[in-house]
Biotite code that builds the C-alpha atoms (Angstrom):
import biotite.structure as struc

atoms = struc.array([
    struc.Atom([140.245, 46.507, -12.852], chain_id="A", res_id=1, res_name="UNK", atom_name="CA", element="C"),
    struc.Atom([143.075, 43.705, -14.293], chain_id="A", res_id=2, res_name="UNK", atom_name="CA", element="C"),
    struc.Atom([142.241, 42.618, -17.330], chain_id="A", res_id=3, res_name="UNK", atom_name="CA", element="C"),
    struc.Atom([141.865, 39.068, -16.942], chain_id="A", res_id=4, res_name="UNK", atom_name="CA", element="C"),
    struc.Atom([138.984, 39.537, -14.748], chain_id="A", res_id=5, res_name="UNK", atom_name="CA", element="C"),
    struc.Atom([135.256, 40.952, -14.859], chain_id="A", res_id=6, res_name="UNK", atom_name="CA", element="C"),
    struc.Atom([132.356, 41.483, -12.506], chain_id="A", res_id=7, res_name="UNK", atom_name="CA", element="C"),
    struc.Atom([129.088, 42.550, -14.151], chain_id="A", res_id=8, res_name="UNK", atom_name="CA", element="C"),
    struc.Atom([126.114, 44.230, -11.576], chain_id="A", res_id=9, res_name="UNK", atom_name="CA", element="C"),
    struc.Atom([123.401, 42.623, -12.560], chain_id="A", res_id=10, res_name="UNK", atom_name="CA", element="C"),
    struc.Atom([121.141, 44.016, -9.986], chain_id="A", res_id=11, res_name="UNK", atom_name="CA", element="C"),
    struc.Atom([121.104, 45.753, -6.585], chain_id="A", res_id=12, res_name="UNK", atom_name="CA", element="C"),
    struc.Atom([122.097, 42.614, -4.803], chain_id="A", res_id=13, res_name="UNK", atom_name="CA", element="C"),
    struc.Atom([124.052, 39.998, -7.441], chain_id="A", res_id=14, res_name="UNK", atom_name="CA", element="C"),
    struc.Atom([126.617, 40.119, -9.527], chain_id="A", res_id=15, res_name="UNK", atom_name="CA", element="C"),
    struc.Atom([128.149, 37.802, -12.187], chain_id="A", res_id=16, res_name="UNK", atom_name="CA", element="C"),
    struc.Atom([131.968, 37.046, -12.079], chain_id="A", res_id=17, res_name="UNK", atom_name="CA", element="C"),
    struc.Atom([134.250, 35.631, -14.781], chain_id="A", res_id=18, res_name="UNK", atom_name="CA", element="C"),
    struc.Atom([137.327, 35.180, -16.286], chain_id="A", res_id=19, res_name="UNK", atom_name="CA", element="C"),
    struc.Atom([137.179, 36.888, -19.512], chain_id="A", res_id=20, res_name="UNK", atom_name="CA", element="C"),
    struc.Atom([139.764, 34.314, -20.625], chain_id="A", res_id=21, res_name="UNK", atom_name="CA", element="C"),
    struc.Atom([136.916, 31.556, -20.046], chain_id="A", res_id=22, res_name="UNK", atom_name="CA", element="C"),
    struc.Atom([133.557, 31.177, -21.120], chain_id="A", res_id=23, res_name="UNK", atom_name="CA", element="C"),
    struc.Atom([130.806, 31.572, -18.711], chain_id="A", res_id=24, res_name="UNK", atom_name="CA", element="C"),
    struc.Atom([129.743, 28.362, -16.950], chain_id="A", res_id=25, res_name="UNK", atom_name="CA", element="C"),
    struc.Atom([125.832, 28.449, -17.756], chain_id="A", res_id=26, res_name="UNK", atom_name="CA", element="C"),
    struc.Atom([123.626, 26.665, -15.007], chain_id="A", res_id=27, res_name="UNK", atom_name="CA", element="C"),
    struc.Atom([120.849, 25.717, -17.478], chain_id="A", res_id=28, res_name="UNK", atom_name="CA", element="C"),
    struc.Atom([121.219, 26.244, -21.562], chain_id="A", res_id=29, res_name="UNK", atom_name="CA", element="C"),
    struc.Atom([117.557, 28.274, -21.923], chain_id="A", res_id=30, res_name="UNK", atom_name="CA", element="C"),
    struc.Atom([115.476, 29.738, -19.131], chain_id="A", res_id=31, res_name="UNK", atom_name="CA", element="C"),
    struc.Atom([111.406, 30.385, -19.966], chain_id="A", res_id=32, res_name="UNK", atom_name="CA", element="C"),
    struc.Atom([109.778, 33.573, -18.827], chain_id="A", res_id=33, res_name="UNK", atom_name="CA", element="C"),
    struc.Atom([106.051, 33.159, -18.938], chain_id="A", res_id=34, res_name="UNK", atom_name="CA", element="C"),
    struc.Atom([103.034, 34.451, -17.262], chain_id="A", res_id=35, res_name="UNK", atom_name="CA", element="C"),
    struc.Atom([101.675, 30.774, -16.188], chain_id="A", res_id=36, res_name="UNK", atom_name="CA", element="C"),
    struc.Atom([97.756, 31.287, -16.175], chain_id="A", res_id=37, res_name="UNK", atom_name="CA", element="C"),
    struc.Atom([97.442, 31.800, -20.083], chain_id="A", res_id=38, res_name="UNK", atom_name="CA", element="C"),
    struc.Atom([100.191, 29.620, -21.377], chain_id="A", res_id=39, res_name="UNK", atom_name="CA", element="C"),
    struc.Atom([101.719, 26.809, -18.800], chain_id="A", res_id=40, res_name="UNK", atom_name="CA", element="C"),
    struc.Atom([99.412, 23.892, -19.319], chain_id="A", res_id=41, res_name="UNK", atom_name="CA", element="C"),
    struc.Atom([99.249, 24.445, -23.808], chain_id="A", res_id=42, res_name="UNK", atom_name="CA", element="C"),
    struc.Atom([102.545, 26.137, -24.950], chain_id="A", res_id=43, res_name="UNK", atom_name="CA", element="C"),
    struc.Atom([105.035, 25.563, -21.973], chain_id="A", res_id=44, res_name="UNK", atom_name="CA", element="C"),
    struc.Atom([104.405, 22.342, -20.955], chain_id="A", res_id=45, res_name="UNK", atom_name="CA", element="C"),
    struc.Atom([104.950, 21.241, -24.788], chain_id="A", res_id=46, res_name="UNK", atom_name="CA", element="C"),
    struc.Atom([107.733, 23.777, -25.217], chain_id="A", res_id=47, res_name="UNK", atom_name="CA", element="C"),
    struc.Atom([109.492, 22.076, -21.946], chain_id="A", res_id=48, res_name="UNK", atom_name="CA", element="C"),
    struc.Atom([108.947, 18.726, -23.201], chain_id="A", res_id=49, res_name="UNK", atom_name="CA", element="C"),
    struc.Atom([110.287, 19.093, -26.783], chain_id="A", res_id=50, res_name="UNK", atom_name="CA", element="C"),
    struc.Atom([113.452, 20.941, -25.145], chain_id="A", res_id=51, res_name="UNK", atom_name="CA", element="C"),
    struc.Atom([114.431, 18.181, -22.347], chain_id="A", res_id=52, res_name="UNK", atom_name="CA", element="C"),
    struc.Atom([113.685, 15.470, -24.646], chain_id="A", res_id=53, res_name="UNK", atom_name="CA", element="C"),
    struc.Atom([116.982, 16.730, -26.728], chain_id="A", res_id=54, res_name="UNK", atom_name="CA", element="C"),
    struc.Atom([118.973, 17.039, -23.754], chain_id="A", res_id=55, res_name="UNK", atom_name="CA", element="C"),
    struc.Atom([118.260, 21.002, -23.456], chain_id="A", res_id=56, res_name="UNK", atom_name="CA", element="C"),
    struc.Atom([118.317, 22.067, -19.441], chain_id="A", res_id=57, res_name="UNK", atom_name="CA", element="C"),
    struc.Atom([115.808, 24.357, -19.503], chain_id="A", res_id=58, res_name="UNK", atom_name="CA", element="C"),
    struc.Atom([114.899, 26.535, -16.224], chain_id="A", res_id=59, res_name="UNK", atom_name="CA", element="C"),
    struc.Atom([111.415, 26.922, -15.362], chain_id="A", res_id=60, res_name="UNK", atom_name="CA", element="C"),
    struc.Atom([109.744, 28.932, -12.308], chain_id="A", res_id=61, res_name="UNK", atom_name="CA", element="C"),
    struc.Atom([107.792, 26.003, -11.096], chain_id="A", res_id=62, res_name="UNK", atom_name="CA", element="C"),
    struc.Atom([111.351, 24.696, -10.771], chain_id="A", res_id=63, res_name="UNK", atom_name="CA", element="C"),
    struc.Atom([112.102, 27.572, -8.355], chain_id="A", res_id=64, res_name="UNK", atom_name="CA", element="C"),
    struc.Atom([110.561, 26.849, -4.666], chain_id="A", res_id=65, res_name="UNK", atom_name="CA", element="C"),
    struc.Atom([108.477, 28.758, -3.793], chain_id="A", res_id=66, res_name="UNK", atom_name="CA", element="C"),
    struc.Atom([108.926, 31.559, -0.586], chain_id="A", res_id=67, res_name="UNK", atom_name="CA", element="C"),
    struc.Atom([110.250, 34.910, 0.099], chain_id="A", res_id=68, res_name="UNK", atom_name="CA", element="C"),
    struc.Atom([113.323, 34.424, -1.208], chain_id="A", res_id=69, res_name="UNK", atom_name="CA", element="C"),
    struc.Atom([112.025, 33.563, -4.683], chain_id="A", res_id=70, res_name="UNK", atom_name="CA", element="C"),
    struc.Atom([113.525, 36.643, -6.488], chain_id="A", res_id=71, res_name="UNK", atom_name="CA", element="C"),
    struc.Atom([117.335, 36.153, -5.559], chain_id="A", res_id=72, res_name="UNK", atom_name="CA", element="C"),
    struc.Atom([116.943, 32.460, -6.947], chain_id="A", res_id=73, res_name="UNK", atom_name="CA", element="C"),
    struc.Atom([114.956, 33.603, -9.979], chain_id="A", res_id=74, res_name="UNK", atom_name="CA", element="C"),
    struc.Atom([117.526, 36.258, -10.467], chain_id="A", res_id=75, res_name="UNK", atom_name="CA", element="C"),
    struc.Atom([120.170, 33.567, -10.425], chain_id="A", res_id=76, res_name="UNK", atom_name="CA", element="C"),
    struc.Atom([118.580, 31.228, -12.648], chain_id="A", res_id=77, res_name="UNK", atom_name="CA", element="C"),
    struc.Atom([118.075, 34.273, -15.145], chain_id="A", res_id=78, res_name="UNK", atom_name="CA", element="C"),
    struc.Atom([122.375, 35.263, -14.849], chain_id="A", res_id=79, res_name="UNK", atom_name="CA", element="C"),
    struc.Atom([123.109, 31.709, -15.278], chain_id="A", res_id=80, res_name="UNK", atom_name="CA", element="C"),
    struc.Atom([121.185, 30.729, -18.233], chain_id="A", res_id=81, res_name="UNK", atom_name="CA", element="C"),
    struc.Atom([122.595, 31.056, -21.874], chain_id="A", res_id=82, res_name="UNK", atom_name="CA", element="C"),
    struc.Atom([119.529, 31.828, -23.869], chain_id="A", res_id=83, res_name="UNK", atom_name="CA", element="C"),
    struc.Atom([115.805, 33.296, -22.455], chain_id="A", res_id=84, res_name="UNK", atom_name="CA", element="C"),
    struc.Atom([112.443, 32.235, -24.260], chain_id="A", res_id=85, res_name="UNK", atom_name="CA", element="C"),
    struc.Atom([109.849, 34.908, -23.616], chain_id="A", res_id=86, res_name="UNK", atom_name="CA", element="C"),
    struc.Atom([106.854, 33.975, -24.026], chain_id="A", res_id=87, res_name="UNK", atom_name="CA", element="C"),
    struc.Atom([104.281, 37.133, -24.566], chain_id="A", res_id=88, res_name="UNK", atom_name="CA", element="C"),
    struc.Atom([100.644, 36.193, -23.899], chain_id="A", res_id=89, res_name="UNK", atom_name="CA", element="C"),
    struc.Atom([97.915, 38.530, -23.556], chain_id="A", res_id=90, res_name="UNK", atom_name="CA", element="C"),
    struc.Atom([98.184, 38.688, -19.317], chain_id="A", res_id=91, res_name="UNK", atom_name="CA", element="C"),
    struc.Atom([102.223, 38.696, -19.276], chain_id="A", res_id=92, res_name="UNK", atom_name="CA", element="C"),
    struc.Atom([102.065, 42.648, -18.646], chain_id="A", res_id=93, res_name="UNK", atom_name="CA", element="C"),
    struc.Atom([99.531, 41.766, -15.864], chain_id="A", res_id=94, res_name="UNK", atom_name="CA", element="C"),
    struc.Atom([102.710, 40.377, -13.601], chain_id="A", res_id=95, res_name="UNK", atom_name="CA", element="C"),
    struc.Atom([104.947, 42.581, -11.693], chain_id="A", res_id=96, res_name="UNK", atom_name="CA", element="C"),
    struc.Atom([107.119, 39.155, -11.278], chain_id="A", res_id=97, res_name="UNK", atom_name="CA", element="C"),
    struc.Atom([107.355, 38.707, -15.825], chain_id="A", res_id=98, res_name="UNK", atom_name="CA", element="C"),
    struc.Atom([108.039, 42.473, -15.982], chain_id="A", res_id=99, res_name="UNK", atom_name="CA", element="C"),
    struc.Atom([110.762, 42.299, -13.504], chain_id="A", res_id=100, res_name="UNK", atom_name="CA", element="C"),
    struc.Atom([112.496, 38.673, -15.665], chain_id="A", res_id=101, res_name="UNK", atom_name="CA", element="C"),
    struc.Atom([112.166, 40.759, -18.431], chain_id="A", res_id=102, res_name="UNK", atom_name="CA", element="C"),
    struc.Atom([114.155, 43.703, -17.064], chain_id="A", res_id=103, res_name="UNK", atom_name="CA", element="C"),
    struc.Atom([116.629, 41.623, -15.330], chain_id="A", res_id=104, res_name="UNK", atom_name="CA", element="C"),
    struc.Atom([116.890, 39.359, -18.613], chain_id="A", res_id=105, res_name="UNK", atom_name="CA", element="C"),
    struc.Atom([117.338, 42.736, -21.148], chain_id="A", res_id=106, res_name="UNK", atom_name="CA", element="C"),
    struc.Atom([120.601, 43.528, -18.211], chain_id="A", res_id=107, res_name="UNK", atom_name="CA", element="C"),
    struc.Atom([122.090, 40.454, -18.756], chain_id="A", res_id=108, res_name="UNK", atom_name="CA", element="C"),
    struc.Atom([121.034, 40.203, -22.653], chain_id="A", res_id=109, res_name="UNK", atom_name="CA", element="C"),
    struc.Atom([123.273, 43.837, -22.862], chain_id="A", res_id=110, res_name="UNK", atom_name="CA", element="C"),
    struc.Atom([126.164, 42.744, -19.936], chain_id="A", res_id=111, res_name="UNK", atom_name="CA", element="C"),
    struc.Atom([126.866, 39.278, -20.905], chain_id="A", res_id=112, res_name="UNK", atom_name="CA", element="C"),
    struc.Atom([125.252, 38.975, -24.863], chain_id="A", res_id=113, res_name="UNK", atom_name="CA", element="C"),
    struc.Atom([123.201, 36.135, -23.699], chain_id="A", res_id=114, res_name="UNK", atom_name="CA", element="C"),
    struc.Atom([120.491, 35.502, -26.901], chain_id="A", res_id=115, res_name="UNK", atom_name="CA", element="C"),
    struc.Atom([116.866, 36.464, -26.199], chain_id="A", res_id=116, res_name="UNK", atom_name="CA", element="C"),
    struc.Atom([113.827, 34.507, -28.530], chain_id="A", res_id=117, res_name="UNK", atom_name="CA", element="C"),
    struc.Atom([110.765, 36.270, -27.950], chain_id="A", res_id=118, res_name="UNK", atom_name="CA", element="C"),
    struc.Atom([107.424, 34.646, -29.303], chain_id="A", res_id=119, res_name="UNK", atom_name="CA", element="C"),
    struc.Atom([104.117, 35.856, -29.031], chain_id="A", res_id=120, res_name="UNK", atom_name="CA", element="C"),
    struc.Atom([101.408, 33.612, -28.649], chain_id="A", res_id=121, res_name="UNK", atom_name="CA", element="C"),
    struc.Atom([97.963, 35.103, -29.244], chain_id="A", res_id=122, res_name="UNK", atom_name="CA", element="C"),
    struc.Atom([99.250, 38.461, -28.983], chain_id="A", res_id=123, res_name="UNK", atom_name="CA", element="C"),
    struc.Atom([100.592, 40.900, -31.668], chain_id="A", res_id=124, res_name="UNK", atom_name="CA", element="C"),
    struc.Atom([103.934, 42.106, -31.416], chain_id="A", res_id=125, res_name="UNK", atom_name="CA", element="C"),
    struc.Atom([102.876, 45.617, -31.819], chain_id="A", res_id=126, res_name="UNK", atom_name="CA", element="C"),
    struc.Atom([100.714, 45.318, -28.748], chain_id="A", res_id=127, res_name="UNK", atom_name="CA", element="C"),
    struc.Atom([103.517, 43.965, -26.694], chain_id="A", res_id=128, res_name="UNK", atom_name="CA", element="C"),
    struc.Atom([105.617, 46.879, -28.026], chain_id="A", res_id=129, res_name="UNK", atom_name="CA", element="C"),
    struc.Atom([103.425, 49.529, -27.579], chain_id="A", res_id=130, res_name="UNK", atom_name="CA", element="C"),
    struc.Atom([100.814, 48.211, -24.831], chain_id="A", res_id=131, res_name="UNK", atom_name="CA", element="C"),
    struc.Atom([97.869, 47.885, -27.222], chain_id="A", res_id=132, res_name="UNK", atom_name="CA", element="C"),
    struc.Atom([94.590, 45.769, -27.083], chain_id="A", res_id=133, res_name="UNK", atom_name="CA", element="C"),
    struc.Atom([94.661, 43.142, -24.863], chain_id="A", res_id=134, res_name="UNK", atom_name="CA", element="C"),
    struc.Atom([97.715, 42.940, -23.871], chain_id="A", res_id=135, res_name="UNK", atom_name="CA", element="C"),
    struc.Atom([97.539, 46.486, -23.431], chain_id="A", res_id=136, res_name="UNK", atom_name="CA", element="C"),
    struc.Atom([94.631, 46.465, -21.132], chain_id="A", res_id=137, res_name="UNK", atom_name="CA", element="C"),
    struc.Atom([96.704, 43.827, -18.962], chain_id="A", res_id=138, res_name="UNK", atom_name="CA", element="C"),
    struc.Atom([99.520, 46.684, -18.947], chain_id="A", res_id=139, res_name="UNK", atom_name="CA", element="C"),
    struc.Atom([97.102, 48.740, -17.249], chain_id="A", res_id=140, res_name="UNK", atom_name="CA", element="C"),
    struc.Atom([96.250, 47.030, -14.764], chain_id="A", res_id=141, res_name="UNK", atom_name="CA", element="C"),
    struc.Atom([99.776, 46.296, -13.260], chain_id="A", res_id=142, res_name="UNK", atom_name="CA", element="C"),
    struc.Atom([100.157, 50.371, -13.863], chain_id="A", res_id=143, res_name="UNK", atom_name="CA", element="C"),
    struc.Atom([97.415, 51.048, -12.180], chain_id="A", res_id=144, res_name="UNK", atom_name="CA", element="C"),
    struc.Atom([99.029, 49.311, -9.014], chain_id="A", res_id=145, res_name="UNK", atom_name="CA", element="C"),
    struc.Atom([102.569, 51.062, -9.443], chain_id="A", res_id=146, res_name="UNK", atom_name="CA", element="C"),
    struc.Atom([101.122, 54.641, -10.837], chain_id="A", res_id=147, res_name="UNK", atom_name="CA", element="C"),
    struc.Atom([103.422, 56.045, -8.381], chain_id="A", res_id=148, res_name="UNK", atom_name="CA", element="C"),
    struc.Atom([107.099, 54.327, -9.314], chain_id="A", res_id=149, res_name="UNK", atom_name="CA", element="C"),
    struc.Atom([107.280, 56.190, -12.393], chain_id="A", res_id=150, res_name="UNK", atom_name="CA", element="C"),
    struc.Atom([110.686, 55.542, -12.809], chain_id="A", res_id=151, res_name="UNK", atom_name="CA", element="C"),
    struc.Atom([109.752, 51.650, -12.491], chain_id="A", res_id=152, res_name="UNK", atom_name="CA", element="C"),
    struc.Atom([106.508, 51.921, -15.202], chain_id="A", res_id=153, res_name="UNK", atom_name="CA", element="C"),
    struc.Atom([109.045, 53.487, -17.710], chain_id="A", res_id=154, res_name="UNK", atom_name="CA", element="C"),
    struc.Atom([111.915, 51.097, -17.585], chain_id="A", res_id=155, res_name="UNK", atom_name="CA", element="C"),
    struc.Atom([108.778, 48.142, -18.484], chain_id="A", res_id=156, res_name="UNK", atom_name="CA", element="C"),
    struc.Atom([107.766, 50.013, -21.573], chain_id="A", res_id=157, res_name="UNK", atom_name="CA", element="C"),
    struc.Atom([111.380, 50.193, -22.581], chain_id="A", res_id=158, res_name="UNK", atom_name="CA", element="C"),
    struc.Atom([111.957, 46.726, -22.190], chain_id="A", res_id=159, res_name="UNK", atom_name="CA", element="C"),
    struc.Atom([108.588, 45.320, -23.622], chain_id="A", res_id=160, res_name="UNK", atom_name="CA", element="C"),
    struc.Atom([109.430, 47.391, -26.691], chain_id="A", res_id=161, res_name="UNK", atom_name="CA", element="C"),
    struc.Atom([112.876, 46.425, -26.878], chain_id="A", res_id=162, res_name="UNK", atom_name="CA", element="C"),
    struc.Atom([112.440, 42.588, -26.372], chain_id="A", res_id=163, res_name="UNK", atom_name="CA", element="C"),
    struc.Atom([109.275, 42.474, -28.662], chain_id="A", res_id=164, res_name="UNK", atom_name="CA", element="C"),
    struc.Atom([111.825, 44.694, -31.615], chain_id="A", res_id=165, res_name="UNK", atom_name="CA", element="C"),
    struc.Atom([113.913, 41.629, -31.413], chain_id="A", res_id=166, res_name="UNK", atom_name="CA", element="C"),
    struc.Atom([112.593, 39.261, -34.414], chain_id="A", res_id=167, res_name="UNK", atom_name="CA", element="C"),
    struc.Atom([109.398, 37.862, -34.312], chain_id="A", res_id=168, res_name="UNK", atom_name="CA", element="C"),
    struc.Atom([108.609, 34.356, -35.441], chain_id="A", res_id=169, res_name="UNK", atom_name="CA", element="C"),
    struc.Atom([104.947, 33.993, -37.300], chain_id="A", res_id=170, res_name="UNK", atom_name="CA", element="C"),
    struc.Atom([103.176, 30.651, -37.639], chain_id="A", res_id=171, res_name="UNK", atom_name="CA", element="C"),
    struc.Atom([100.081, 30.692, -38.874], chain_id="A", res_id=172, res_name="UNK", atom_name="CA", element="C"),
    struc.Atom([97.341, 33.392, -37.478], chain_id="A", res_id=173, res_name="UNK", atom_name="CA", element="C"),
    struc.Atom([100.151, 32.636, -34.452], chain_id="A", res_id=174, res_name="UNK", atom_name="CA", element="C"),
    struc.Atom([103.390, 35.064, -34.118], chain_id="A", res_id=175, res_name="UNK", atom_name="CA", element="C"),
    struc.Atom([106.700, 32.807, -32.644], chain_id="A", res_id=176, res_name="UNK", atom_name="CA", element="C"),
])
């Protein structure tokens, strides 16, 4: 491989390509991974808000349409955005779709060095990182449905411990 060029994997079917003379050429400057049913219409919506009010083009899955080829186009958004907001709630573990961000936003996070902000809204971080209480029970459910991809269960635990080891941001009774 030359030197003045680089393609990452960054998945079974996409890659990212650049010059490593360059800087990458981000699509949007932060892309939110949420589970929508506890936090979209409180936390996100004011999140988004606050963001494109100072010019910040943020990616967000309602801004993804909607079909069967959702994951390609959510995979792309993920490679070309320059930081990730995860937002852990107490159902995020519950969705097979935030799981499989999260792993695809740890690959870039370790390929590319993108910056990952984790905060953790009405959820502990030590439940996120070890599947505890609530969010926990939420955990179970989703490995209930995939008891036999082993290999799939495992790589989830690794990366809800490693993105919830990150920092942590506390405000109030409230962990950021």
């Amino acid at each position: 491989m030359s030197t003045s060029s680089m393609t990452f994997q960054l998945g079974a079917s996409s890659s990212l390509s650049f010059s490593s003379s360059s800087i990458p050429r981000w699509s949007h400057d932060v892309f939110l991974s949420f589970r929508g049913e506890d936090v979209r219409q409180n936390l996100i919506s004011h999140l988004y808000h606050a963001l494109h009010q100072r010019g910040i083009n943020i990616c967000i899955d309602n801004n993804i349409e909607r079909g069967d080829e959702i994951l390609p186009k959510l995979f792309k958004a993920i490679e070309g955005s320059m930081i990730y907001i995860v937002v852990f709630s107490k159902n995020y573990s519950d969705s097979r779709w935030c799981l499989d961000e999260l792993l695809k936003i740890l690959e870039c996070k370790e390929m590319v060095k993108q910056f990952v902000l984790p905060l953790f809204y009405d959820v502990d971080p030590s439940h996120v990182r070890h599947q505890k209480e609530s969010f926990g029970e939420a955990f179970s459910r989703v490995e209930y449905k995939f008891k036999a991809d082993k290999v799939k269960l495992t790589k989830w635990k690794v990366a809800l411990e490693k993105v919830s080891n990150l920092s942590e941001f506390e405000f109030g009774d409230r962990y950021f």
